[in-house]
N, C-alpha and C positions, 0 to 999 in steps of 0.2 A: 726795708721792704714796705711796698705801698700796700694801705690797709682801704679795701670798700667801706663806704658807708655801713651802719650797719651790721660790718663783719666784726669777730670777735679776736685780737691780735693773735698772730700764730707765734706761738713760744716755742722752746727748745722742747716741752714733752710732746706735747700738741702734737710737731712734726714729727717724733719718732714713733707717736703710735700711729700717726697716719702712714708712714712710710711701715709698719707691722702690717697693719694691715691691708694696706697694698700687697704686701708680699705672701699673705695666706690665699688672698682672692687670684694671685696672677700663675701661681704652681698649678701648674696643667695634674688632668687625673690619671694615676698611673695603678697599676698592677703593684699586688702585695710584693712580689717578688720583685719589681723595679724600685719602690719603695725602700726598702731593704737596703739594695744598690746606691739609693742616691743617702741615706741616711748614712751608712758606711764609708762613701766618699767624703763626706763631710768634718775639719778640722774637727779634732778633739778638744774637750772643754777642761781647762784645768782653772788650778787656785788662782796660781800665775798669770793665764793669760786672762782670766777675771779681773784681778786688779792691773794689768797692764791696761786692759781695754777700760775700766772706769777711771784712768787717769787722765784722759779727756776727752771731750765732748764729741769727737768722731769717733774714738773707740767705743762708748757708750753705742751710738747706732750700728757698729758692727755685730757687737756682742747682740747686740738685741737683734738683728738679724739671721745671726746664726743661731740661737736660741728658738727661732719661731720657726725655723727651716727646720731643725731636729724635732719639735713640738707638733709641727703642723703632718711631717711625712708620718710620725709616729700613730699620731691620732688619723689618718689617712689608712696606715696598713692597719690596723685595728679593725675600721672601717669595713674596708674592703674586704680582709677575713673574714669577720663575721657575715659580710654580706655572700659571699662566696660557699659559703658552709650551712649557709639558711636554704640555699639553690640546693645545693650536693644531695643536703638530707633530705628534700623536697622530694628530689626526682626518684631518691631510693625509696624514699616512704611511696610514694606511686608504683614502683616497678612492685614492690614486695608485695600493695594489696592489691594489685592486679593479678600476681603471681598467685595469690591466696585464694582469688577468687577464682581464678578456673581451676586451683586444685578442688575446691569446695563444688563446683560444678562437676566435676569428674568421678568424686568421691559419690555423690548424691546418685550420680547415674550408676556407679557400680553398684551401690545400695540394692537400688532397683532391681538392677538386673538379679542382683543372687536373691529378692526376694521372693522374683517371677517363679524363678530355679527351686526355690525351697517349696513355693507352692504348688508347681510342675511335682514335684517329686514326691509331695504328700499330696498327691491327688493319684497320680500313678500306682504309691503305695498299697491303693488298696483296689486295684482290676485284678479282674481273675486269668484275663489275656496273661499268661507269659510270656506268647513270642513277643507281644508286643510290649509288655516292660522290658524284655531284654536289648530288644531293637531301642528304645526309647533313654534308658537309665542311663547310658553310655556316655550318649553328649550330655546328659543331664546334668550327671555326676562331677564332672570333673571342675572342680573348685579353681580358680585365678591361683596363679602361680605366685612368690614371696616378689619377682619381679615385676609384676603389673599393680601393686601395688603403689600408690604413689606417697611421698614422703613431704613435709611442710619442715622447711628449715628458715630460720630467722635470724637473722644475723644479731648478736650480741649489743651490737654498738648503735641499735635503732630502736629507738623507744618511742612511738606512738600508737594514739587510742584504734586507728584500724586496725594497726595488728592483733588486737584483741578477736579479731576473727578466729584466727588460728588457734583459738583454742574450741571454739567451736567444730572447725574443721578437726581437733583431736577427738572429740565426743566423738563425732562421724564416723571416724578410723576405730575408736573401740566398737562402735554398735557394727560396725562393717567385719569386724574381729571375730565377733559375737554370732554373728549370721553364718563364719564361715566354719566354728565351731559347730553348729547345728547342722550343716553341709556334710562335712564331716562326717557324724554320725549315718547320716544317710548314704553314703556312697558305702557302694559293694568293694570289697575287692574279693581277689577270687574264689577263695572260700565258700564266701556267702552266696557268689552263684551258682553252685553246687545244690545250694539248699533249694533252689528257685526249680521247681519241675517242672520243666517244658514239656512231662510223660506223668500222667498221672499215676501214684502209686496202683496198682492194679491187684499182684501178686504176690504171695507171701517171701518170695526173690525179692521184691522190689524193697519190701522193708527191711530184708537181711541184709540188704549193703548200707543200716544206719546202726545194725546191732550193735550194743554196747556192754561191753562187763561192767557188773556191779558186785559190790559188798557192801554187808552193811557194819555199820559202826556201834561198836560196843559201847561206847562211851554215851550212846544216845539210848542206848535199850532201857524199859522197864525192867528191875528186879524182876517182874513173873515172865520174861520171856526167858528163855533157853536158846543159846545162840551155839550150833555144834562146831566142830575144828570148820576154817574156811571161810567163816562168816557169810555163805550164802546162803541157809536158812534160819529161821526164827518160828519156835514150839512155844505155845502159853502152858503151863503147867501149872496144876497147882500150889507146889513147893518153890517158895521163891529161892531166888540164887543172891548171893550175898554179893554186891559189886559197890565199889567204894563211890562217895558221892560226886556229882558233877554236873555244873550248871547247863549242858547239853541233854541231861536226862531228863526224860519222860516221866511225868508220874502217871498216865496212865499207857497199858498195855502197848506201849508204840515203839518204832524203832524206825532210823533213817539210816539211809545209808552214807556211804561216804561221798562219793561224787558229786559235783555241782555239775547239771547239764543246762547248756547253752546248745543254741542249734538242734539239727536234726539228730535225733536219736528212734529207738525201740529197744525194746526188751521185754520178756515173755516170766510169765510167773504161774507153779503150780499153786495151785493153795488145797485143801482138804482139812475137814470137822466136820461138823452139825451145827455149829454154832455162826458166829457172821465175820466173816474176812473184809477187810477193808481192803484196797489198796491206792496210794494216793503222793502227788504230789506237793511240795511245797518248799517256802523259802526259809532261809536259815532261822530268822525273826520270829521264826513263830512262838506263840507263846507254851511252851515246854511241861507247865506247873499247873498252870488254869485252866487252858484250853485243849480241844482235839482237832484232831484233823479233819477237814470237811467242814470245821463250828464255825471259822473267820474267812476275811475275804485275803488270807498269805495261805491258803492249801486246799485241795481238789481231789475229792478221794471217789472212789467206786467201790460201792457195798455189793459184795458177791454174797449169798449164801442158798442152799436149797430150794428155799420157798420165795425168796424175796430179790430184788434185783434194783438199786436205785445210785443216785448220782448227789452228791454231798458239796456245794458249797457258801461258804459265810451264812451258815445254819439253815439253809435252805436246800431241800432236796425235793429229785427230781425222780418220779417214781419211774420204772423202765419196764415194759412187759414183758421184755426177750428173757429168755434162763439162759446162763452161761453154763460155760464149760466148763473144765476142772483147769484149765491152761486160759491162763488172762494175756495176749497180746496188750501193747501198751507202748502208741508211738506219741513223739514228741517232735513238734516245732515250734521251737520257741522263739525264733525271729517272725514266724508269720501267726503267732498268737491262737497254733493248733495242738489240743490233746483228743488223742481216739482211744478207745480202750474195744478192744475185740475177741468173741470167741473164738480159740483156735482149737478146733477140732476136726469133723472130717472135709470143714468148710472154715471159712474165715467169716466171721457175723460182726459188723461194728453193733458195738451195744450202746457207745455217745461218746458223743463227739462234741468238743464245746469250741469258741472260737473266742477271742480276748487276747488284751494286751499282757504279756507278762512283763515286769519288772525290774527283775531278779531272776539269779541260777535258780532253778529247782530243782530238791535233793529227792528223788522218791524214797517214799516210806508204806510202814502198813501196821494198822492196828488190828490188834485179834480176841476173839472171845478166849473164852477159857474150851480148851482141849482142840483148839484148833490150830493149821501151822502150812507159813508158806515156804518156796524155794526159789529161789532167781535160776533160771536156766540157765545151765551152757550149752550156747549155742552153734560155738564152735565144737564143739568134742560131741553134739550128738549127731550120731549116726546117718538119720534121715534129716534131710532138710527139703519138704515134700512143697512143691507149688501149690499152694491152695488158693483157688479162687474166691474174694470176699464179694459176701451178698451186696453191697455197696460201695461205688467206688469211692476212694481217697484222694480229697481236693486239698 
């Protein structure tokens, strides 16, 4: 073989790396999957055909042909995989934070809307219009269904930093949770709109469709009261009664009854002494040992007696000019944050009326001086149930 000037002789390795690498540069680009195919059709390599083919000098270039042919398609589908799965994951990681971000935009608007709704409905809360919270509450109320909520799922097998959205878009979903919690409480169902008087109480009728029976509870009386068969009255006497000890007792002259009242109620109570009748509500918490009824801001009591007439609470009283009757009317609403206490004699007279949020059930109770003693009416079993007009109406 003629050698240029200059050139460097071409030997036996010489040409078979040149003929190598010929053969990596001239293999056309193929798919993993063709790749595969052409590597599979390809002779198999053993011991034997190793030392067959380095026994000479043309087997040598076979063998190293077919070596760079399995070498070259291998590192090829490698290639190509990974290049084909950098795409795959690309386009899912795009779909997913696209997907994420108009749940996030979805989420935010819903936000919104129930928070327009909660403040629609704590503003409504407090008109004195019924027809028009009744007309109004309706579409207010009605909280998104478990299926208009939307869900964020994330597939398993996708791991990148956008997706870290989606956990923000979960806070969303809790605070949105949260909102509809509060929603909740706010919506009537039927019940409650019962309690809503599109007809203002007027008539001593109107309060007898909230009458309630009570009793009261022994477990809470003072030693000096006197509770007879029935448990619907309580006498202070001077001889105390021996009753075993109990973390609901009173140490002084008090007694509650058993009931917890929620919602609309009434009930009517004789009292008679010389001395001073309370009569009063409040929550279970109250303090039993240290405290009285009317001293804190957990109980609301009304001081009846002879001479004096006043209104008891979180130690602050409220002097009243009216003299009651011997019969203490005593309505209750407790979803619209109303107690009335009124004479029921040949006339109905509210004596006060306070307006506030309650908390809690309230149990009514009543503290008493010494020799003096009330009764809870039945109001069912008596006789006359006369309509009395009160000197002012009932909002």
């Amino acid at each position: 073989m003629e050698v240029k000037p200059g050139q460097m002789p071409l030997t036996a390795e010489s040409h078979k790396n040149k003929q190598f690498t010929h053969l990596l540069n001239d293999t056309p680009k193929q798919e993993p999957a063709e790749c595969l195919l052409s590597l599979q059709s390809l002779p198999p390599l053993s011991l034997a055909s190793v030392q067959h083919h380095t026994s000479c000098s043309c087997g040598s270039l076979q063998l190293c042909h077919t070596v760079s042919e399995k070498t070259k398609l291998i590192l090829r589908y490698f290639r190509e995989t990974k290049l084909n799965s950098a795409l795959n994951s690309r386009d899912q990681e795009n779909a997913e934070v696209s997907r994420t971000e108009g749940l996030l935009e979805r989420l935010e608007q819903e936000i919104a809307e129930l928070r327009r709704r909660d403040a629609e409905l704590e503003q409504l809360s407090h008109t004195e219009d019924h027809i028009h919270f009744l007309q109004s509450c309706q579409s207010l109320c009605a909280p998104p269904g478990p299926g208009d909520l939307p869900s964020i799922t994330v597939s398993p097998h996708i791991s990148f930093k956008a997706m870290r959205k989606s956990v923000s878009a979960s806070e969303r979903k809790e605070e949105m949770e949260e909102v509809q919690k509060g929603l909740k409480l706010l919506t009537m169902d039927e019940p409650a709109v019962k309690e809503v008087h599109t007809v203002e109480l007027r008539t001593r009728e109107d309060f007898l469709q909230y009458y309630c029976q009570l009793t009261l509870d022994r477990n809470t009386a003072n030693n000096c009261l006197s509770l007879p068969e029935g448990n619907r009255e309580a006498n202070r006497k001077r001889k105390p009664h021996f009753r075993p000890d109990d973390v609901k007792r009173f140490n002084k002259a008090a007694v509650l009854c058993k009931q917890p009242l929620s919602g609309c109620h009434y009930w009517e109570v004789d009292w008679s002494g010389k001395g001073r009748v309370n009569m009063a509500v409040a929550y279970e918490d109250i303090d039993r040992k240290e405290g009285a009824l009317g001293h804190d801001d957990k109980s609301w009591r009304l001081l009846c007696s002879d001479t004096n007439c006043g209104f008891w609470h979180n130690n602050k009283k409220t002097e009243l000019t009216v003299s009651p009757s011997s019969r203490i009317g005593v309505y209750l609403d407790h979803k619209a944050g109303i107690l009335s206490f009124y004479s029921v004699a040949g006339t109905m007279t509210r004596l006060h009326r306070i307006e506030t949020k309650f908390t809690q059930p309230l149990y009514p109770g009543f503290w008493l001086d010494e020799n003096c003693s009330v009764k809870l009416v039945d109001l069912e079993s008596e006789p006359e149930k006369k309509a009395l007009q009160p000197d002012k109406k009932e909002k």
